[in-house]
C-alpha positions as CSV (number, residue, x, y, z in Angstrom):
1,X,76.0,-51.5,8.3
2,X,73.2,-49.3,9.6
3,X,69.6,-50.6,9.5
4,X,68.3,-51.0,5.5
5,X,65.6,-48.1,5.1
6,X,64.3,-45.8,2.1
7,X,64.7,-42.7,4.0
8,X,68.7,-41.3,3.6
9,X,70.7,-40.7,6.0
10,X,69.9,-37.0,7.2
11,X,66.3,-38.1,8.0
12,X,65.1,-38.3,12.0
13,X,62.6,-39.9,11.1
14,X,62.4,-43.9,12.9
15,X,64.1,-46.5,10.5
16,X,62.0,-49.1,8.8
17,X,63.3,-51.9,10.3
18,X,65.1,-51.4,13.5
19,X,63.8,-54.6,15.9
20,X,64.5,-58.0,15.0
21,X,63.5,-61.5,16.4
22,X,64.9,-64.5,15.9
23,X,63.0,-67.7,16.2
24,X,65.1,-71.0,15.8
25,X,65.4,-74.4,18.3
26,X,68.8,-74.3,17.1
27,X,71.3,-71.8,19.8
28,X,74.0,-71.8,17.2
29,X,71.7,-71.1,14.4
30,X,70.0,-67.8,16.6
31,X,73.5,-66.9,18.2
32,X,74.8,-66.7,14.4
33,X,72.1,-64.9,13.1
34,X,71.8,-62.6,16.0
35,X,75.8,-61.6,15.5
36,X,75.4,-61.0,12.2
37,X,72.1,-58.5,12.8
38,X,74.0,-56.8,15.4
39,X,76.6,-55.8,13.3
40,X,74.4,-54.1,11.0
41,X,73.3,-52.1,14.3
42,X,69.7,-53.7,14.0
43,X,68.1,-54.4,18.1
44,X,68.1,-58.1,17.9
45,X,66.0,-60.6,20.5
46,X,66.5,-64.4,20.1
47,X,64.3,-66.7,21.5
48,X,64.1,-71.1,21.2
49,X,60.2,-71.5,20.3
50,X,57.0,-70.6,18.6
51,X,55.4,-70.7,21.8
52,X,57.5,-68.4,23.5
53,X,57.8,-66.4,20.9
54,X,54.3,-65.7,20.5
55,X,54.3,-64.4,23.9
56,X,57.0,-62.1,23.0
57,X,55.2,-60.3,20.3
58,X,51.9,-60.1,22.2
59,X,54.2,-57.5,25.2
60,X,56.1,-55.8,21.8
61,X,55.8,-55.4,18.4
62,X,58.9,-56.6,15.9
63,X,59.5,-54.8,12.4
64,X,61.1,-57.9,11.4
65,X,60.5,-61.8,12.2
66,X,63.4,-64.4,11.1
67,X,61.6,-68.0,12.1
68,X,63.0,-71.2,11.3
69,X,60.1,-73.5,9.9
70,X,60.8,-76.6,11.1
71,X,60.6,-76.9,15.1
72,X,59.5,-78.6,17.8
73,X,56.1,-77.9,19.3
74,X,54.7,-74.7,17.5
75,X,56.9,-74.8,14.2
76,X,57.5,-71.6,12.1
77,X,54.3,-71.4,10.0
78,X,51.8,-72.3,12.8
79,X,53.7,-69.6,14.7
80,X,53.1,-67.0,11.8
81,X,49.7,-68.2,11.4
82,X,48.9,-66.9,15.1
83,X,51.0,-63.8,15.0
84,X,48.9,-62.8,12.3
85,X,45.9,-63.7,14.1
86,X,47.0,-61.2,16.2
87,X,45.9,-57.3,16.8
88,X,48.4,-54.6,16.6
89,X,48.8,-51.3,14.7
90,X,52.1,-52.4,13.3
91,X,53.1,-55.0,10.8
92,X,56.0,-57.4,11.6
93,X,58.0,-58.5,8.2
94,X,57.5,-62.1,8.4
95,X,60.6,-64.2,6.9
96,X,60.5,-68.1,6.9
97,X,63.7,-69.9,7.2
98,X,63.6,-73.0,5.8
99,X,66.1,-76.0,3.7
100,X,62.0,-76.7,1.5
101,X,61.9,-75.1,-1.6
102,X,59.4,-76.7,-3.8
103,X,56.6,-74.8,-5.1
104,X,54.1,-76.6,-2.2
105,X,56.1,-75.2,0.4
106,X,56.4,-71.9,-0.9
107,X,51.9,-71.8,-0.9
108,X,51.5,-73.3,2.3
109,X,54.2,-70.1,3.6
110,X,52.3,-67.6,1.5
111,X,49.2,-68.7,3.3
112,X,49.5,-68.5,6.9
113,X,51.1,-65.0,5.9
114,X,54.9,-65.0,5.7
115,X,56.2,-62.1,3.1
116,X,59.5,-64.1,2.1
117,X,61.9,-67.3,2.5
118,X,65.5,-68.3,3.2
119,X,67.1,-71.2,2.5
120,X,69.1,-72.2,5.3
121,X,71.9,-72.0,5.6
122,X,71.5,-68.8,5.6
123,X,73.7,-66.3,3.4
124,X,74.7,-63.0,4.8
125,X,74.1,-61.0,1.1
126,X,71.3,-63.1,0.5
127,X,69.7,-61.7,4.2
128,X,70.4,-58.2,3.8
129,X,68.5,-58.2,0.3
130,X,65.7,-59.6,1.7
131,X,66.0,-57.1,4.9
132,X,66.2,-54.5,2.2
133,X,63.2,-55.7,0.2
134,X,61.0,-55.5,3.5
135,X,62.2,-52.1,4.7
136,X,60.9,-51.1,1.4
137,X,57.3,-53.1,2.1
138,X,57.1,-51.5,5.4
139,X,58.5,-48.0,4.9
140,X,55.6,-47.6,2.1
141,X,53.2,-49.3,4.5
142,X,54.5,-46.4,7.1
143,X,53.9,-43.8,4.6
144,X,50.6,-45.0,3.5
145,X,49.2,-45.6,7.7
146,X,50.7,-41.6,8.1
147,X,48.6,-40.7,5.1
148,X,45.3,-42.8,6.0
149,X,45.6,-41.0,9.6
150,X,46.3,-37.5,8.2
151,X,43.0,-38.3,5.6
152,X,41.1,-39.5,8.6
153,X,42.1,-36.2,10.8
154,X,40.9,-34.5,7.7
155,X,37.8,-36.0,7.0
156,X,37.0,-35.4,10.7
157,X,37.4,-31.9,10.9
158,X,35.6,-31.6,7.3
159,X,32.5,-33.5,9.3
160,X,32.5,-31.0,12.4
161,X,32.6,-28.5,9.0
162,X,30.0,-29.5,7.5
163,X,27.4,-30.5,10.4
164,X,28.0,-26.5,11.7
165,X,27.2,-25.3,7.9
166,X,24.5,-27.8,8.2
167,X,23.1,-26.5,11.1
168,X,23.5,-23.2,9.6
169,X,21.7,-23.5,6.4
170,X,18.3,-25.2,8.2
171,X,18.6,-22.0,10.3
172,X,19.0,-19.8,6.8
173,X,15.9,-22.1,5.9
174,X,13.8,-21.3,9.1
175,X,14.8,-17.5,8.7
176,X,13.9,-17.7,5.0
177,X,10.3,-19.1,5.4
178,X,9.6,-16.5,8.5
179,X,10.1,-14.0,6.2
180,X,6.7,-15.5,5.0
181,X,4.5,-14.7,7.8
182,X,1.5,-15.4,7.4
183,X,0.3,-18.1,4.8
184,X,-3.4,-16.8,4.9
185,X,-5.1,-13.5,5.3
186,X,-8.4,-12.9,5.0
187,X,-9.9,-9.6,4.1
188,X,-13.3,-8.4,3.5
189,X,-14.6,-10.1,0.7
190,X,-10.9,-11.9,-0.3
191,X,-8.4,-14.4,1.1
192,X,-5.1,-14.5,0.2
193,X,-2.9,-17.8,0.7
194,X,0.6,-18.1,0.1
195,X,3.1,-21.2,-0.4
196,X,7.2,-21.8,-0.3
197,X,9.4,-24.6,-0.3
198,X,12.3,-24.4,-1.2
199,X,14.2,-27.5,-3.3
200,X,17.5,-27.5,-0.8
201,X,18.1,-25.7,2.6
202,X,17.5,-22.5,1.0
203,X,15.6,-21.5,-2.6
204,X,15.4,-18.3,-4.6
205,X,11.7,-17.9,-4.4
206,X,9.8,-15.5,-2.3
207,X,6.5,-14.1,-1.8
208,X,4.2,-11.6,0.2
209,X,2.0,-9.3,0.1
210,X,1.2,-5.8,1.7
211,X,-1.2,-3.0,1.8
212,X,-2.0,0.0,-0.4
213,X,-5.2,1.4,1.2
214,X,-8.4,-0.5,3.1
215,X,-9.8,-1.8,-0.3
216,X,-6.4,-2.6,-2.2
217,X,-3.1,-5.2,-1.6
218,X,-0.4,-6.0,-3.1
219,X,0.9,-9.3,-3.3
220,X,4.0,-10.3,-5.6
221,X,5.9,-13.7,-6.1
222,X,9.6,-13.7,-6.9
223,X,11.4,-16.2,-8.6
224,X,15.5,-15.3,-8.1
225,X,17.4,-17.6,-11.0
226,X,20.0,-20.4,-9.3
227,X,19.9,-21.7,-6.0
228,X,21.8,-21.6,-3.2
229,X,22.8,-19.0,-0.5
230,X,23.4,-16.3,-2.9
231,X,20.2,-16.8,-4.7
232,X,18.7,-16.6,-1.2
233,X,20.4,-13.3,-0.2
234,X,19.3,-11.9,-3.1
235,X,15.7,-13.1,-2.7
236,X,15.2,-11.8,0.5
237,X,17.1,-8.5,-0.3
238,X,14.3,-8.2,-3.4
239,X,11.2,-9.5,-1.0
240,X,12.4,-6.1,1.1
241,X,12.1,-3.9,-1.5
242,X,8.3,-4.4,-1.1
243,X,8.5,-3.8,3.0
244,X,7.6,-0.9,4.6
245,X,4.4,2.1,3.4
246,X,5.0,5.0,1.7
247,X,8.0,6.4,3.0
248,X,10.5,5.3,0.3
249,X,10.8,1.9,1.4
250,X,8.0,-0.5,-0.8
251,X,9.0,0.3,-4.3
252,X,5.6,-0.1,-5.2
253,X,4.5,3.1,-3.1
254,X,7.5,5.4,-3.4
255,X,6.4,8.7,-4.9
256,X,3.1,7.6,-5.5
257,X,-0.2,9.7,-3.5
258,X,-1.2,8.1,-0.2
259,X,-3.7,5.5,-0.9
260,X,-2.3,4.6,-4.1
261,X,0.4,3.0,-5.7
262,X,2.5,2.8,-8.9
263,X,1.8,1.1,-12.0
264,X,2.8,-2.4,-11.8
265,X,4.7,-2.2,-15.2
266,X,6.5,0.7,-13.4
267,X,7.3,-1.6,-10.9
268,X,8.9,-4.2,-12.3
269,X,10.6,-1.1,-14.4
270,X,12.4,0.2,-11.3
271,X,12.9,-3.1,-9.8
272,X,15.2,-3.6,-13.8
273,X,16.8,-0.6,-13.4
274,X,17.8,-0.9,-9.7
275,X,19.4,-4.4,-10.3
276,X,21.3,-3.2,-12.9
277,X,22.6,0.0,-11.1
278,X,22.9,-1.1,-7.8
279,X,23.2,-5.0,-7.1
280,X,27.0,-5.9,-7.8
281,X,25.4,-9.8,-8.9
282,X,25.1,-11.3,-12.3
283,X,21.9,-12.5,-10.8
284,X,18.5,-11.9,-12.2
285,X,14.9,-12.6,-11.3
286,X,11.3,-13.4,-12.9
287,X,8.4,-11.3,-11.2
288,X,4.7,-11.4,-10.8
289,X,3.5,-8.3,-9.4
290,X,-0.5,-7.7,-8.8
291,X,-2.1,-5.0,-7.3
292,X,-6.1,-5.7,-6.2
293,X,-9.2,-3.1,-6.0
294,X,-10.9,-5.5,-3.7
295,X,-13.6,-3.6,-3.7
296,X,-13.8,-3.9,-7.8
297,X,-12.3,-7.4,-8.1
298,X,-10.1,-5.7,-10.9
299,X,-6.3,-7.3,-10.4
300,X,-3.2,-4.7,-12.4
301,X,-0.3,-7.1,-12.3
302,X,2.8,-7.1,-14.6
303,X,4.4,-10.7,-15.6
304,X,8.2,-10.3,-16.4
305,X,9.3,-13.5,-17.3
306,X,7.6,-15.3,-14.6
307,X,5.0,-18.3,-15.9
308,X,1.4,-16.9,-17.3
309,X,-0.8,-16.7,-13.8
310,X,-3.9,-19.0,-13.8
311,X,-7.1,-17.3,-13.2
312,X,-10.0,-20.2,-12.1
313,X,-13.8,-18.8,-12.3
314,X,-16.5,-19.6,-10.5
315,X,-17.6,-22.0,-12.8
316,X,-14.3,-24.3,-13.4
317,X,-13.0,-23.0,-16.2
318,X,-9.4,-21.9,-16.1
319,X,-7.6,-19.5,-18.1
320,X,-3.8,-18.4,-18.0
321,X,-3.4,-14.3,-18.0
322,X,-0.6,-12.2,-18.7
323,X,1.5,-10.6,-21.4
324,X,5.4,-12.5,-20.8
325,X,7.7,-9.8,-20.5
326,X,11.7,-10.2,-19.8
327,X,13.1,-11.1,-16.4
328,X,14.1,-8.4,-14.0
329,X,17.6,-7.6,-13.8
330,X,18.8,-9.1,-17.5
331,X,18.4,-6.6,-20.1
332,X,19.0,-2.4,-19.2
333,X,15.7,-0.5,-20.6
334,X,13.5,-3.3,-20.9
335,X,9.8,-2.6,-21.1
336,X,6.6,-3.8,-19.4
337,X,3.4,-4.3,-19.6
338,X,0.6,-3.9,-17.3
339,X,-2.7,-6.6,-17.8
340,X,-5.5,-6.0,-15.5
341,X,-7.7,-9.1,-14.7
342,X,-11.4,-9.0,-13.5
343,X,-12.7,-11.4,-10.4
344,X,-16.0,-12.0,-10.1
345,X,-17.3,-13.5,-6.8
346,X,-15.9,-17.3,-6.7
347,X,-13.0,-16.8,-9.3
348,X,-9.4,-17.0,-7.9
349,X,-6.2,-16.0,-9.2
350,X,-3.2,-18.2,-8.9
351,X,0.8,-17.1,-9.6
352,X,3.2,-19.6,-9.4
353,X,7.2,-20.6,-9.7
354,X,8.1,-22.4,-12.6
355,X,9.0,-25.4,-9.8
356,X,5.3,-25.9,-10.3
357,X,5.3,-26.1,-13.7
358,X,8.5,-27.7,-14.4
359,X,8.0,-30.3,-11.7
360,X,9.1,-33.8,-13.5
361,X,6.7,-37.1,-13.4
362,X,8.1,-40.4,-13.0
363,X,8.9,-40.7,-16.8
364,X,10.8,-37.0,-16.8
365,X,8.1,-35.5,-18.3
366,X,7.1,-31.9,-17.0
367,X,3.9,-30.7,-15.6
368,X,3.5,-27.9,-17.9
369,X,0.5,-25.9,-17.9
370,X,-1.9,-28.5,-19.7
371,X,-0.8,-30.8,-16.5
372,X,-1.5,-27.7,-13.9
373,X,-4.8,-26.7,-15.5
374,X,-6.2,-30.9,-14.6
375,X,-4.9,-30.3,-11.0
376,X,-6.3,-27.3,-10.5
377,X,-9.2,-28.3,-11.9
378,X,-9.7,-31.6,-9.8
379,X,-9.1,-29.4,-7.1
380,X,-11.8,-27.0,-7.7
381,X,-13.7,-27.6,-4.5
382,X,-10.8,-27.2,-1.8
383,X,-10.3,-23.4,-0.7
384,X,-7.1,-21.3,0.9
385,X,-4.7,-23.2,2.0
386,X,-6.0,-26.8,1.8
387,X,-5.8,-26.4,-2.2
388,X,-2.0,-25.4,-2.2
389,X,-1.6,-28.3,0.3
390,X,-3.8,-30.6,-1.9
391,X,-1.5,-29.3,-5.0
392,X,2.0,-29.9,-3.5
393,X,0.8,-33.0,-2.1
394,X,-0.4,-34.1,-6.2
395,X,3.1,-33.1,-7.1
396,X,5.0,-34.8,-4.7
397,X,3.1,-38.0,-5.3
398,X,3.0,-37.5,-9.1
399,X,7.1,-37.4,-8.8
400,X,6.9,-39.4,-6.7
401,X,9.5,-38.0,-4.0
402,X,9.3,-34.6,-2.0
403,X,12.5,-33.3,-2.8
404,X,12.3,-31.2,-5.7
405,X,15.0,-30.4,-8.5
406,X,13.4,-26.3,-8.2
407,X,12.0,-24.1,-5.4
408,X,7.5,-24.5,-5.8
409,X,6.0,-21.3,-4.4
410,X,2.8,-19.5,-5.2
411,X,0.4,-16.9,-3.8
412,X,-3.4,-17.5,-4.6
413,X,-6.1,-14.3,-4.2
414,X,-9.9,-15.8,-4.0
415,X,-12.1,-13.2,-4.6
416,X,-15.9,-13.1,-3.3
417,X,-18.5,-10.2,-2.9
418,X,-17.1,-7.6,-0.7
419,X,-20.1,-7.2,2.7
């Protein structure tokens, strides 16, 4: 009889139990077992003691143990008891031959860590059943230590995966920010300061600014719907539409006379049209787009879909501008509407990301602009970037972590009298 395993005959793969020792003071009792395991082609090793056979299994592992219990020195469960006690990678089928079979006798085997018994004397039928039942234990043991180390291997490689898309993204998120280079500029009469962080390695939000003439800017904030990489490649691709003068590049400046610049509601027209013509994405985008006579303190700016800007005079009080308007990129021929805003020296003019005003409190309540208008207004005295500082800082501690569920950007003109 060939060795008892699950696998059929055609496999190459090792048999579950192939090596065998024998464990029993007796001679006749190991030479009678050993005769009857070599007929049924198993690699049989017989040896007299615990002791010795302890030894045995330390040099080389077993598949299969037969031990009598009773024996002289180290007897068969004390024997099991230290096999187990052991290291190794594989699992010997432990077998406890033995004329005890009350139900204390069958604990006490079950503790020290045999698998099954024999009654001796043993029976051949009996034997090869129980040789069969343990092929089955350790063929599915086999299977499942293949499958653990195959998951392992797997989970390694999907560790070295991610650590190199890690690495990746904080470079995406470095690349991202630079794109914002400069978080102040100061002008005559003006300052403008600008503010990003994005939620996860990279956000969807954006925003700049650039010039139209000596006396005018334009700064915009840009507010791409999702997260993510995509939402980020699309953010950036929108932030370049407003790069460049007025050689076709800046969208706000194509086709419009030196010095000057388009309508802002023309703006975030072309900017509709262009995403629905030209960028294969389902994405879309909110918008605040200002343009600022410096000079004048008069701000044009067009709000399409974006949250209503918050203008803070001199004098504390704070108002929220702006007409609504659809997002950018959602609905072909939407209209828009220019609002113009008048600064006066000491007022400032704040756009923002809904991450501001969405930002959750510890009770899941949102900030909304009732919540923005006491920040802003506690922080009254701070200037540039010290106040966006101040405000991230009250909305960190007011959730009560730093890593927020949405992108919080901004761009903030003050305004004072022009030397």
């Amino acid at each position: 009889m060939p060795p008892v395993s699950l696998r059929n005959a055609t496999s190459a793969a090792r048999p579950a139990i192939r090596s065998v020792l024998v464990v029993d003071d007796s001679r006749a009792q190991r030479v009678l077992l050993g005769k009857m395991l070599r007929a049924w082609g198993y690699d049989v090793t017989e040896c007299g003691s615990g002791a010795d056979a302890l030894e045995l299994c330390a040099r080389g592992h077993f598949d299969l143990v037969l031990s009598d219990w009773i024996m002289p020195g180290m007897d068969g469960a004390a024997f099991c008891r230290a096999l187990r006690a052991q290291a190794g990678d594989g699992y010997s089928y432990f077998i406890l031959l033995t004329s005890r079979s009350d139900t204390q006798a069958v604990a006490e085997g079950l503790d020290v860590g045999a698998d099954d018994f024999l009654s001796k004397p043993v029976a051949s039928e009996e034997l090869r059943a129980r040789i069969s039942a343990g092929a089955r234990l350790l063929d599915m043991q086999r299977r499942l230590r293949d499958q653990n180390r195959k998951l392992t291997a797997t989970l390694e490689e999907l560790r070295g995966l991610y650590s190199a898309l890690d690495r990746d993204l904080k470079q995406a998120r470095q690349l991202q920010q630079s794109l914002v280079r400069e978080r102040r500029v100061v002008f005559d009469g003006a300052q403008l300061s600008l503010l990003l962080r994005p939620s996860g390695h990279v956000g969807g939000d954006m925003v700049g600014w650039f010039p139209i003439n000596p006396t005018r800017v334009g700064f915009y904030a840009i507010d791409v719907a999702g997260h993510g990489v995509t939402s980020a490649l699309m953010c950036a691709r929108l932030a370049g539409l407003f790069a460049g003068g007025s050689d076709g590049q800046n969208i706000a400046l194509a086709g419009a006379e030196a010095g000057t610049a388009v309508d802002p509601a023309e703006v975030a027209a072309r900017m509709n049209r262009l995403l629905l013509s030209e960028f294969e994405t389902e994405h879309y985008c909110t918008l605040c787009y200002a343009d600022a006579d410096l000079r004048a303190g008069r701000v044009k700016m067009v709000q399409a879909g974006h949250p209503h800007p918050l203008v803070q005079r001199a004098d504390g009080r704070i108002e929220f501008t702006g007409s609504g308007g659809l997002p950018v990129g959602l609905i072909d021929g939407a209209g828009y509407d220019t609002v113009t805003v008048t600064l006066t020296p000491g007022d400032r003019l704040l756009a923002y990301s809904d991450g501001i005003s969405e930002s959750l409190g510890p009770n899941g309540q949102e900030l909304g602009t009732d919540g923005l208008e006491q920040l802003v207004g506690r922080l009254q005295g701070l200037r540039g970037n010290a106040m966006l500082d101040a405000l991230l800082w009250e909305l960190v501690r007011r959730s009560g972590s730093d890593d927020f569920a949405d992108d919080i950007s901004g761009v903030m003109l003050e305004y004072q009298r022009p030397a």
